[in-house]
FIMI-415669 format. One record per atom (N, C-alpha, C): x, y, z; atom name. Coordinates in steps of 0.05 Angstrom, whole numbers, m for minus. Layout:
# FIMI-415669
c1	c2	c3	atomo
X	Y	Z	CA
...
***
This chain:
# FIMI-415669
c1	c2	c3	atomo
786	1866	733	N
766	1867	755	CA
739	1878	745	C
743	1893	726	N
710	1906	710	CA
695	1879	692	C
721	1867	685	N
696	1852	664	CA
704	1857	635	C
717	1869	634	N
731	1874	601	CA
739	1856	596	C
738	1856	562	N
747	1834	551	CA
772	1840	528	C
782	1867	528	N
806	1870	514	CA
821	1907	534	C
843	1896	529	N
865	1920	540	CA
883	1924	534	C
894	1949	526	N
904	1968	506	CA
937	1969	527	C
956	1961	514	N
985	1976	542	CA
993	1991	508	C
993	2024	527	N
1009	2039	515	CA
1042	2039	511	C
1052	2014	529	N
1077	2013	525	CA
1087	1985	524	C
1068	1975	502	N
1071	1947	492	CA
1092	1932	491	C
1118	1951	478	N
1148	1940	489	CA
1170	1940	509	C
1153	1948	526	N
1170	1946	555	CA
1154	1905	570	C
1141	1899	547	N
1143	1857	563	CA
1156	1851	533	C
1183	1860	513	N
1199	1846	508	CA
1225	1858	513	C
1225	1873	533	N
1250	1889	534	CA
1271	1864	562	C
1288	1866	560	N
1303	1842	567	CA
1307	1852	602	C
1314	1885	604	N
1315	1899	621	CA
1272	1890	642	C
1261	1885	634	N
1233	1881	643	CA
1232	1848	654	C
1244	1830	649	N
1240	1809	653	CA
1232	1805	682	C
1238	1812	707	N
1231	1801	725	CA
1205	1819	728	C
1200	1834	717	N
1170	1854	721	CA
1150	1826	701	C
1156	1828	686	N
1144	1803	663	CA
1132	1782	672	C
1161	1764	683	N
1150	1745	705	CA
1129	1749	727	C
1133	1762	740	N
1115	1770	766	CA
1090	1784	761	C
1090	1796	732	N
1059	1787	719	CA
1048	1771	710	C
1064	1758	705	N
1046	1728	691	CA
1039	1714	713	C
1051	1712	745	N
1049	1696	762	CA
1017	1722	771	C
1016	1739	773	N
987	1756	776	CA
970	1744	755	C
970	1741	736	N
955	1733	713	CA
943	1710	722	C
959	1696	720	N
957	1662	729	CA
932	1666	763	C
931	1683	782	N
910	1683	795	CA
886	1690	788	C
892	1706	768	N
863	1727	757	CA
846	1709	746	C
863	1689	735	N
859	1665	709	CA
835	1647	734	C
848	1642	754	N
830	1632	769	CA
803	1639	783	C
802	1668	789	N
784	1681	800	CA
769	1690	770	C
772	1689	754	N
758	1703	725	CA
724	1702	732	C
714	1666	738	N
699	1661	740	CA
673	1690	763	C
686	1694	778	N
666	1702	793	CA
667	1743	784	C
683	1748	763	N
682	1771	748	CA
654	1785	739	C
646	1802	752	N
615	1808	737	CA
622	1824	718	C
605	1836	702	N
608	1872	702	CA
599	1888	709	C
564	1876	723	N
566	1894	741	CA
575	1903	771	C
573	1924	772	N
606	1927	805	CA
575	1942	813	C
582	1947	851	N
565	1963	866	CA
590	1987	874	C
581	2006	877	N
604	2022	895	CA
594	2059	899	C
613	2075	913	N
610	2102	896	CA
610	2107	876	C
601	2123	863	N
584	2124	846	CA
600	2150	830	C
630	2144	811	N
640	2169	800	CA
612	2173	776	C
604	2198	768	N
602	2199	745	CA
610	2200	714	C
599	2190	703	N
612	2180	673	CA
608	2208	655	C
625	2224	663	N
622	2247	645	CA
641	2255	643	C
640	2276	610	N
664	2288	609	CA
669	2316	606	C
690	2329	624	N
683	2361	628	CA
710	2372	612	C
703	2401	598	N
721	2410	590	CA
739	2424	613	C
740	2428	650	N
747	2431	657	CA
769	2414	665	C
795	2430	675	N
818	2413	690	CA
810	2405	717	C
819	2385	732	N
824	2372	758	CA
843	2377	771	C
847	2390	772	N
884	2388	781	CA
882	2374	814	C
862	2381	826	N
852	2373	849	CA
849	2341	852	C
824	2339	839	N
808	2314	830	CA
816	2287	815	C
841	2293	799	N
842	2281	773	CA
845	2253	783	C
857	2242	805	N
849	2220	815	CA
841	2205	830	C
818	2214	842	N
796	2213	870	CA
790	2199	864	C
783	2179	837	N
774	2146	843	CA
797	2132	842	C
815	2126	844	N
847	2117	842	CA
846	2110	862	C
844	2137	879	N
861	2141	913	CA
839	2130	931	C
812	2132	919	N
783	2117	946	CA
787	2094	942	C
794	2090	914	N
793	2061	915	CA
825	2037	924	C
837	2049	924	N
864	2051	947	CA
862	2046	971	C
844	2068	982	N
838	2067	1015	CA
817	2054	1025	C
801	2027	1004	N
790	2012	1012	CA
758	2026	1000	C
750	2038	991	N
723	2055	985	CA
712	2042	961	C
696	2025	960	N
688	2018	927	CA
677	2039	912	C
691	2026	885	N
677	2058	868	CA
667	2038	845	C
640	2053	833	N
634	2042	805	CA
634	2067	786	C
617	2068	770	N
612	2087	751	CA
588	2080	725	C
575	2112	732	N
542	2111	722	CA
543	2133	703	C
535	2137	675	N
518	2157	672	CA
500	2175	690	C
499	2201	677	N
477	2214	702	CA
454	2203	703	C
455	2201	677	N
413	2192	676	CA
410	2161	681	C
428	2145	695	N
429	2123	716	CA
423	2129	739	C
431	2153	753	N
433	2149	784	CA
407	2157	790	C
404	2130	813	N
383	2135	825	CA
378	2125	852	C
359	2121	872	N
353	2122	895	CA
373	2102	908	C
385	2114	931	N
404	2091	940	CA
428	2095	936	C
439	2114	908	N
463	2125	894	CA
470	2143	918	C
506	2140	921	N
522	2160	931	CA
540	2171	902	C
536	2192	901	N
550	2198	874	CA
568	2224	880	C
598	2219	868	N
619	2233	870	CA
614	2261	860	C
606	2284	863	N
610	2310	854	CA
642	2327	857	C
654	2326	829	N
689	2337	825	CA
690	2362	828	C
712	2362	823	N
718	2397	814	CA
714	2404	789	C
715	2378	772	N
699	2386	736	CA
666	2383	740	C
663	2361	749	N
628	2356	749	CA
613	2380	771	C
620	2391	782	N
600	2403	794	CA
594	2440	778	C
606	2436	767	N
603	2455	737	CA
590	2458	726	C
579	2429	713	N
561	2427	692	CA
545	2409	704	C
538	2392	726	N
516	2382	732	CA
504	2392	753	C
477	2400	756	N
466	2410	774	CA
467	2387	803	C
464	2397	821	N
467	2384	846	CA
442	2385	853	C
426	2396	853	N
392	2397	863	CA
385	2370	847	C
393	2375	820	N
377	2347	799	CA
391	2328	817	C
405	2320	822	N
410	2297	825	CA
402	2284	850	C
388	2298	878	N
384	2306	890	CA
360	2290	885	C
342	2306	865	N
319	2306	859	CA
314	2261	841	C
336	2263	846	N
335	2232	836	CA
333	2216	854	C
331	2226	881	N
332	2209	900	CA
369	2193	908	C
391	2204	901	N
411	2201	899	CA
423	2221	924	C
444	2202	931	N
455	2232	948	CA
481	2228	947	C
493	2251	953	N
519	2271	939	CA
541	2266	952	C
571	2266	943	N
595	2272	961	CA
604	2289	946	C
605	2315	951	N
617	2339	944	CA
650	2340	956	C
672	2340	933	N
700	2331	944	CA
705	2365	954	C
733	2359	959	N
739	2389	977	CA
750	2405	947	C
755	2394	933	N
764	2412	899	CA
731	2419	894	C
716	2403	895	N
694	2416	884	CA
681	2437	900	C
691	2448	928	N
678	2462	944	CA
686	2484	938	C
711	2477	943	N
730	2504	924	CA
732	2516	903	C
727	2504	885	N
705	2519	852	CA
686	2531	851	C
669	2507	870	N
647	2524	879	CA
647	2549	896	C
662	2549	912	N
662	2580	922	CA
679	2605	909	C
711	2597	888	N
715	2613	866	CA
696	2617	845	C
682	2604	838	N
662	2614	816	CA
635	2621	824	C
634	2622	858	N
605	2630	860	CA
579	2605	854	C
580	2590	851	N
568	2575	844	CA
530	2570	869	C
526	2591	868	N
504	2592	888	CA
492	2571	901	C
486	2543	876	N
460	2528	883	CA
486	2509	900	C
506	2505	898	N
524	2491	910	CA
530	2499	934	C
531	2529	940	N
540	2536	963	CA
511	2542	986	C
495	2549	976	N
466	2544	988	CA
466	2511	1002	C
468	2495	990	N
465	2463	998	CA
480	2454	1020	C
509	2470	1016	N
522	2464	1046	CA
531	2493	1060	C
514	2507	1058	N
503	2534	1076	CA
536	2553	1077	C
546	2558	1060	N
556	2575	1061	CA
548	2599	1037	C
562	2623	1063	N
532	2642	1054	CA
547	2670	1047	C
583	2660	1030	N
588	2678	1022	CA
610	2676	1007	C
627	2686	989	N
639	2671	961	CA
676	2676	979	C
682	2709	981	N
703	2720	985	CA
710	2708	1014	C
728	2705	1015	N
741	2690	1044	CA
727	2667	1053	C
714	2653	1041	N
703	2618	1055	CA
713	2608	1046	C
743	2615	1039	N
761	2590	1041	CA
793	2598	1053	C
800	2570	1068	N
827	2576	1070	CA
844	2557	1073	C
872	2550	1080	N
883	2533	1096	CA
895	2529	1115	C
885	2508	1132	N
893	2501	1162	CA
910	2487	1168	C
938	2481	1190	N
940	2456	1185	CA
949	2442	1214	C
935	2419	1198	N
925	2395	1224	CA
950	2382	1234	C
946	2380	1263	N
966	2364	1271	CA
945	2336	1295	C
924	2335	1287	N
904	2314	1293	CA
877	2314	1289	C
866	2289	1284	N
842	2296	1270	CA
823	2279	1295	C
798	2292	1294	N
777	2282	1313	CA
755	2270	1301	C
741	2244	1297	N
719	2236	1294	CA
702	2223	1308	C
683	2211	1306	N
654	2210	1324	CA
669	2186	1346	C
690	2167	1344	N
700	2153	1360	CA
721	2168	1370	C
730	2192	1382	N
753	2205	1387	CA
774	2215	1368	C
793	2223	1389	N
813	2236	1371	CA
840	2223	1374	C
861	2228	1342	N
880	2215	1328	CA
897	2230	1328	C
924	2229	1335	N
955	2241	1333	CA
962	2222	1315	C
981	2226	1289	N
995	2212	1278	CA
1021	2229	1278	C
1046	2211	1293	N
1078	2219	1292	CA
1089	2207	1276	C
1114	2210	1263	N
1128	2191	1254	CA
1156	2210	1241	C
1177	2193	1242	N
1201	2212	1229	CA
1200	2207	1200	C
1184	2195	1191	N
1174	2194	1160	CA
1151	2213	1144	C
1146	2229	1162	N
1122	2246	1159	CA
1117	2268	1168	C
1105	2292	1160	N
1115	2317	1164	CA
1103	2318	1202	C
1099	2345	1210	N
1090	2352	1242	CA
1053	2358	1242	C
1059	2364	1213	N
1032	2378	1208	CA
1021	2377	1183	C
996	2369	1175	N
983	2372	1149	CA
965	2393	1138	C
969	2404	1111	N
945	2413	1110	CA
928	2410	1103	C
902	2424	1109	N
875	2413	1106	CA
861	2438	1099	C
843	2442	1076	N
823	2463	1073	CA
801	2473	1088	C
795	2497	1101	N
780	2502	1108	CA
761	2524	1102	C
731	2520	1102	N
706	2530	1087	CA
695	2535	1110	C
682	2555	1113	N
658	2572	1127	CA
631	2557	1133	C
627	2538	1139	N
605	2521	1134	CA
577	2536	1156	C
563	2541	1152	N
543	2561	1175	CA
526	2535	1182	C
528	2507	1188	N
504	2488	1199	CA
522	2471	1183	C
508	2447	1189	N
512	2411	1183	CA
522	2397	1210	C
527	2371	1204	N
530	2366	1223	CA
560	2350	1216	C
579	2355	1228	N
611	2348	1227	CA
615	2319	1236	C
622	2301	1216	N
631	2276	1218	CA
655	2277	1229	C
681	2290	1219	N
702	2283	1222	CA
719	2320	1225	C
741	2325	1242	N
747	2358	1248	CA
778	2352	1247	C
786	2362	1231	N
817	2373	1244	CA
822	2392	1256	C
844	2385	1277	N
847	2398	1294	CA
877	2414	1296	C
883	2443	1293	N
906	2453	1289	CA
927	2461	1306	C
954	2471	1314	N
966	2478	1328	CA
953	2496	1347	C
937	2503	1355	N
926	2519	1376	CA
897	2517	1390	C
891	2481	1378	N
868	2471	1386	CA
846	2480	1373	C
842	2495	1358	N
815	2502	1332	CA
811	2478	1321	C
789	2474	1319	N
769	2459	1309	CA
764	2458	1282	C
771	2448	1253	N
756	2453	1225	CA
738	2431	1221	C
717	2437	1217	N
697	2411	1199	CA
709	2410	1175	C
724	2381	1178	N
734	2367	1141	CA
717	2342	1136	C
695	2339	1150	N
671	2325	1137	CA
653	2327	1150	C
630	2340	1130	N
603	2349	1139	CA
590	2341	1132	C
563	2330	1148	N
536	2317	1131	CA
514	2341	1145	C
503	2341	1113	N
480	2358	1113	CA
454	2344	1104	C
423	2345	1113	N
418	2332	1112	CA
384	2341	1092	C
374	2338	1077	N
357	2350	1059	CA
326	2332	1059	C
309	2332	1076	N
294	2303	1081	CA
299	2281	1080	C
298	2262	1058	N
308	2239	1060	CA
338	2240	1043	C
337	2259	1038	N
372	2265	1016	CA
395	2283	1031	C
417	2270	1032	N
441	2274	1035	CA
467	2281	1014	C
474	2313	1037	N
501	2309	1014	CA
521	2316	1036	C
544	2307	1027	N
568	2297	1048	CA
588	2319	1040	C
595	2340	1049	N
608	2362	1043	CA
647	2343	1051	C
661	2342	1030	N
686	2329	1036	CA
711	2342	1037	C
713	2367	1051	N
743	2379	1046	CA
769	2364	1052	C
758	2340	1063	N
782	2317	1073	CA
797	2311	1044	C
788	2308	1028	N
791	2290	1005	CA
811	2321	987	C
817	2349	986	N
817	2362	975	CA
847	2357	968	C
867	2347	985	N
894	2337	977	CA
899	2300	994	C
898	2289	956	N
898	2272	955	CA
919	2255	969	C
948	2262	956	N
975	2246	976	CA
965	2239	1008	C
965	2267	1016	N
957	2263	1051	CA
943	2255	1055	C
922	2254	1039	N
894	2233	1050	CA
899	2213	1044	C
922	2196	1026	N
929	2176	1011	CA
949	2166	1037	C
967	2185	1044	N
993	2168	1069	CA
1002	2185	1087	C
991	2209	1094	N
994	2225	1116	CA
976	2223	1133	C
953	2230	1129	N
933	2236	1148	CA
925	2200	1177	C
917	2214	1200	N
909	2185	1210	CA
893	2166	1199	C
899	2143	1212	N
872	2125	1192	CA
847	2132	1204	C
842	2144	1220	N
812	2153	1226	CA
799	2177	1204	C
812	2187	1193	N
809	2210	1175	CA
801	2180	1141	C
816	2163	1135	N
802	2148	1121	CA
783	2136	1120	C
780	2118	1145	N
758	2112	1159	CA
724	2123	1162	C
747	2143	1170	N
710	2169	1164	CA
691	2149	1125	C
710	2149	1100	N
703	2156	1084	CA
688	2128	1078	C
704	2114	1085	N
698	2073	1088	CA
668	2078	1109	C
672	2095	1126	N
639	2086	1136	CA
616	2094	1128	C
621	2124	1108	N
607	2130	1091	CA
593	2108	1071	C
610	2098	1058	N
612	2089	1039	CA
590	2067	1049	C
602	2043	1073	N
592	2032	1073	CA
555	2029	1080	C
546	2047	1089	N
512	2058	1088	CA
502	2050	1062	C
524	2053	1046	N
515	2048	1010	CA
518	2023	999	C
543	2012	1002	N
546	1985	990	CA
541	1964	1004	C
548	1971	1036	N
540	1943	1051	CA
569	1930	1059	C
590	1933	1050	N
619	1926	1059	CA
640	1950	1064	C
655	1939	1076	N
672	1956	1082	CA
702	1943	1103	C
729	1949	1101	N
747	1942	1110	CA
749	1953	1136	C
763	1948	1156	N
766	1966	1187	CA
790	1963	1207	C
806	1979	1207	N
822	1963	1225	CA
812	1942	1257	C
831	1936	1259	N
825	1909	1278	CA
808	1917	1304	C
816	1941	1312	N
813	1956	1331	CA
820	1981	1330	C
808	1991	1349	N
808	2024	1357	CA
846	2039	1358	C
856	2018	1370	N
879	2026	1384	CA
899	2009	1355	C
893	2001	1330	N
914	1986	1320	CA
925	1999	1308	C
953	2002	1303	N
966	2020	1291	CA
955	2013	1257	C
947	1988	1252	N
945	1978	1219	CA
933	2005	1209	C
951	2012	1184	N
936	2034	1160	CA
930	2005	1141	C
899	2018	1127	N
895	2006	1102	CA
890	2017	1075	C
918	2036	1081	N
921	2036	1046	CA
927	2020	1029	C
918	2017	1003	N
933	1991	993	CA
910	1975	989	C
898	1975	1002	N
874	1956	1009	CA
847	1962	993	C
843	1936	978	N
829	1951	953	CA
788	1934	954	C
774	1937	956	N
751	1926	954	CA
733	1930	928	C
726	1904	911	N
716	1908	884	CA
692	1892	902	C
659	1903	896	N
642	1893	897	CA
628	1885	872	C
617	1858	878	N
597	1846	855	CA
566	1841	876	C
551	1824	856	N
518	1816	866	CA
519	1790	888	C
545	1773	884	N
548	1755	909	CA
572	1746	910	C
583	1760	906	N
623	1767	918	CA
632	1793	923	C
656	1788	941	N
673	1808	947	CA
700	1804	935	C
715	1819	915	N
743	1817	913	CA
762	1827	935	C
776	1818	954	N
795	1837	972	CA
828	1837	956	C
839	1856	955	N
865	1858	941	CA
879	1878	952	C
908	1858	960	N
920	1869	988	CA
947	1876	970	C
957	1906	957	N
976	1917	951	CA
1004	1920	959	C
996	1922	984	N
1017	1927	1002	CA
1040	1892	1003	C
1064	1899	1005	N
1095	1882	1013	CA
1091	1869	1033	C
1063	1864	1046	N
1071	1854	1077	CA
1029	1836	1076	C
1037	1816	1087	N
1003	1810	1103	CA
998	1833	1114	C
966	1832	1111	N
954	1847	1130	CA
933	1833	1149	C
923	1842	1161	N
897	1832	1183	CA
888	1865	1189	C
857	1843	1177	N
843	1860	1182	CA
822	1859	1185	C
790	1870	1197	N
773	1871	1193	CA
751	1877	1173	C
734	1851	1158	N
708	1855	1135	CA
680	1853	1149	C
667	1877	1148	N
648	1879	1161	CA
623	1879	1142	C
607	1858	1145	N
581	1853	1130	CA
559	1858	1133	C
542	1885	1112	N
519	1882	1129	CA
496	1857	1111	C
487	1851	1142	N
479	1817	1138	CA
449	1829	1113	C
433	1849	1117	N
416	1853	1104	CA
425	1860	1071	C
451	1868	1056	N
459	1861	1026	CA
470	1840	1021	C
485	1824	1049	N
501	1796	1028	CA
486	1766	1059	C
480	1759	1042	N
463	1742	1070	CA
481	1718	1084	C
509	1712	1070	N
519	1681	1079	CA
528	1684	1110	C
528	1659	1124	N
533	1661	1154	CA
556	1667	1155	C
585	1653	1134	N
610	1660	1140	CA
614	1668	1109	C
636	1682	1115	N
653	1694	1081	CA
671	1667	1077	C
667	1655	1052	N
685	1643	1039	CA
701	1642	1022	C
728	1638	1025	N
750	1653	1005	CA
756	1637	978	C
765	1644	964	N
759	1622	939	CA
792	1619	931	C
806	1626	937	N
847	1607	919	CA
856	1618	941	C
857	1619	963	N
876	1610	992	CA
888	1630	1001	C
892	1665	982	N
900	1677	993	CA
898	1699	1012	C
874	1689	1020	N
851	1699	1048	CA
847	1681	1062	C
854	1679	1101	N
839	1660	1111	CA
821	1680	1134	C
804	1663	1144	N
781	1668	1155	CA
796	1663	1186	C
805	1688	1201	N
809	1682	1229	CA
789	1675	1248	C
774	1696	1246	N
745	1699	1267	CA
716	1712	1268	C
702	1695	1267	N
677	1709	1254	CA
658	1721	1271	C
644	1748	1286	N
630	1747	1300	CA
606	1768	1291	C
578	1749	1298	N
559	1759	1281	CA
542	1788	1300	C
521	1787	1294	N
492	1802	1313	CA
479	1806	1289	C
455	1823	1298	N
430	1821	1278	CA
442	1840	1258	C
454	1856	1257	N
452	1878	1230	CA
480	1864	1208	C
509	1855	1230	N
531	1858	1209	CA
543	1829	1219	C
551	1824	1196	N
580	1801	1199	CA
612	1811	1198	C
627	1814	1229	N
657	1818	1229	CA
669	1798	1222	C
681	1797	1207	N
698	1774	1202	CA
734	1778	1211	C
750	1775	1219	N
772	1778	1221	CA
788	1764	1190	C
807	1777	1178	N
819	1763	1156	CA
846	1776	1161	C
860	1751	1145	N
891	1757	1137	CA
893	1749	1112	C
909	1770	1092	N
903	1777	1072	CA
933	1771	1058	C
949	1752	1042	N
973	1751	1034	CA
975	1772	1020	C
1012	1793	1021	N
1017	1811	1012	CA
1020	1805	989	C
1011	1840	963	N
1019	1829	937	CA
989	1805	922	C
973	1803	934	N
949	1780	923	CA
912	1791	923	C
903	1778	916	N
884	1784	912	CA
861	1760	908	C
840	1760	928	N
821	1742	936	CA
787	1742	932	C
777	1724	925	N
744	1723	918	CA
732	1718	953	C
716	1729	961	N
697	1721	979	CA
674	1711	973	C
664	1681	972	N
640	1683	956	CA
615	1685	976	C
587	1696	963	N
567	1689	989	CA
546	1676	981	C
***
C-alpha cells in the first residue's frame, strides 16, 4: 500500500512449510488483488502525520498508535520533522515528545495530537513547555485513573454492554485547567473526565488525547463514538473519513482501514463479515460527483451530496480491499 518495491519476511519459511499451505493459498489469492489495484499505488500517502524519528526512549504505551489509528479507520502517513508543515496534524508519543519541542512545531504552522502516553511523560518528567500548552499547572497528582462505564461526545452519550466485555474501562485522567472537551468519559458515579481536549493557540491547534493512552480498549472496548471522535479529527485534515451508517447503528469500524493518495481512496475491510458503511467526502480535496470503485469489491449503495461533503453509502466485501478512484 506505500509503494515499495521490495519486502523483507523474517520468517521466510513458514510459505514452504506444508503445515502453512492454506495460509499460502489465501495469500496468493490477496496478492492476485493487489496485482490488480498496483496501478493506482502512489508513494505519496496523505494522512496523520507519525513522525519519522527515532527515540532512545521505550513506548510501552505508544509502541503501536499507528497500527491501531490506522485499524480504526484514521489515515496515517509519515514525515520527517523538518517536513511538517502548514495543514500537518502530527502525532506527538510518549518517545517523541522528549526530544521534539512542541512549540517548534507549532511554530511550523502544524498542529499537534498529543497521545495520552505522551501526557503522561509529560507530567512524570515535568516537561513544562508541554504541560503549559494544555494548561496543566502542576506535575504531582495530574494524573490518575478513572473508569468509564460511558462515554459522551458532541452528538450525545454511549453505553456499550456486552457479555464479551468487561462493565467498565479504564481511562486516564489529567487535571486539564481550560480547553475545550471533544469527547468525556463518564464514570460509576456520573463524573465527568475530558479524554479529548482541543486547545486552541491562534490559528494552531493541539488535541490533548488521553483516549488513545490504552490502546486494546480503544482498539475493541470502548464505544464507537469514542473512535469516532478520532476519525473526525482526522478528517479536518485529510478530507475522508469512514462513519457509521447512523447515529443509532450498532456497526463498530474496527478493521476498517483507509490509505489515502492524490486521486484515490484505498478502503480495506479486515473484518470476517461485509460491512456497510458510510465514506464521507469533503467535496473541496477530492472533487468527483460519485466515488468509483475499481475490482468489484465495493459497491456504491447511495450517494447524497450538499455543498461541503459527498456521503456515499458502501458495502465493503469481508477480508478485501478496494480502489475508489476520483
Amino acid at each position: 500500500m506505500s509503494g515499495v518495491k521490495e519486502v523483507t519476511f523474517f520468517q521466510g519459511l513458514d510459505f514452504v512449510r506444508e503445515d502453512r499451505r492454506e495460509h499460502v493459498e489465501k495469500a496468493k489469492d490477496t496478492l492476485k488483488q493487489f496485482q490488480q489495484l498496483y496501478d493506482y499505488i502512489k508513494p505519496s500517502k496523505r494522512g496523520v502525520v507519525s513522525l519519522a524519528i527515532q527515540t532512545p526512549f521505550a513506548k510501552p504505551f505508544d509502541n503501536y498508535i499507528e497500527d491501531v489509528l490506522g485499524s480504526l479507520g484514521v489515515p496515517v502517513t509519515s514525515k520527517p520533522l523538518e517536513s511538517i508543515a502548514k495543514g500537518d496534524l502530527a502525532i506527538l508519543d510518549e518517545g517523541s515528545v522528549t526530544v521534539v519541542s512542541l512549540a517548534k512545531v507549532l511554530e511550523k504552522g502544524a498542529d499537534v495530537l498529543l497521545t495520552g502516553a505522551a501526557i503522561k511523560r509529560a507530567v512524570e518528567r515535568c516537561l513544562g513547555e508541554v504541560l503549559e500548552l494544555v494548561h496543566i499547572d502542576k506535575c504531582d497528582g495530574a494524573y490518575s485513573i478513572a473508569h468509564a462505564i460511558a462515554f459522551a461526545g458532541r452528538g450525545g452519550g454511549t453505553v456499550s454492554r456486552s457479555h464479551r466485555r468487561p462493565y467498565a474501562y479504564p481511562v486516564p485522567v489529567f487535571e486539564f485547567g481550560d480547553g475545550e472537551p471533544l469527547l468525556h468519559a463518564v464514570d460509576e458515579k456520573g463524573r465527568r473526565h475530558p479524554v479529548l481536549v482541543l486547545f486552541k493557540y491562534g490559528e494552531s491547534r493541539v488535541y490533548a488525547a488521553p483516549i488513545t493512552m490504552y490502546l486494546h480498549n480503544l482498539y475493541k472496548d470502548y464505544p464507537e463514538v469514542a473512535r469516532q471522535a478520532l476519525r473526525d479529527i482526522a478528517f479536518e485534515y485529510v478530507g475522508v473519513k469512514v462513519e457509521p451508517v447512523s447515529a443509532s447503528s450498532a456497526t463498530e469500524l474496527s478493521n476498517i482501514s483507509l490509505v489515502l493518495y492524490d486521486d484515490a481512496v484505498a478502503l480495506a475491510n479486515m473484518n470476517s463479515f461485509d460491512n456497510v458503511i458510510n465514506l464521507v467526502i469533503n467535496r473541496d480535496v477530492f472533487k468527483a460527483a460519485r466515488p468509483s470503485p475499481v475490482n468489484g469489491n465495493l459497491s456504491v449503495v447511495r450517494v447524497e451530496e450538499n455543498s461541503e461533503v459527498t456521503r456515499a453509502r458502501v458495502v465493503i466485501k469481508r477480508n478485501s480491499i478496494d480502489f475508489i478512484k476520483f
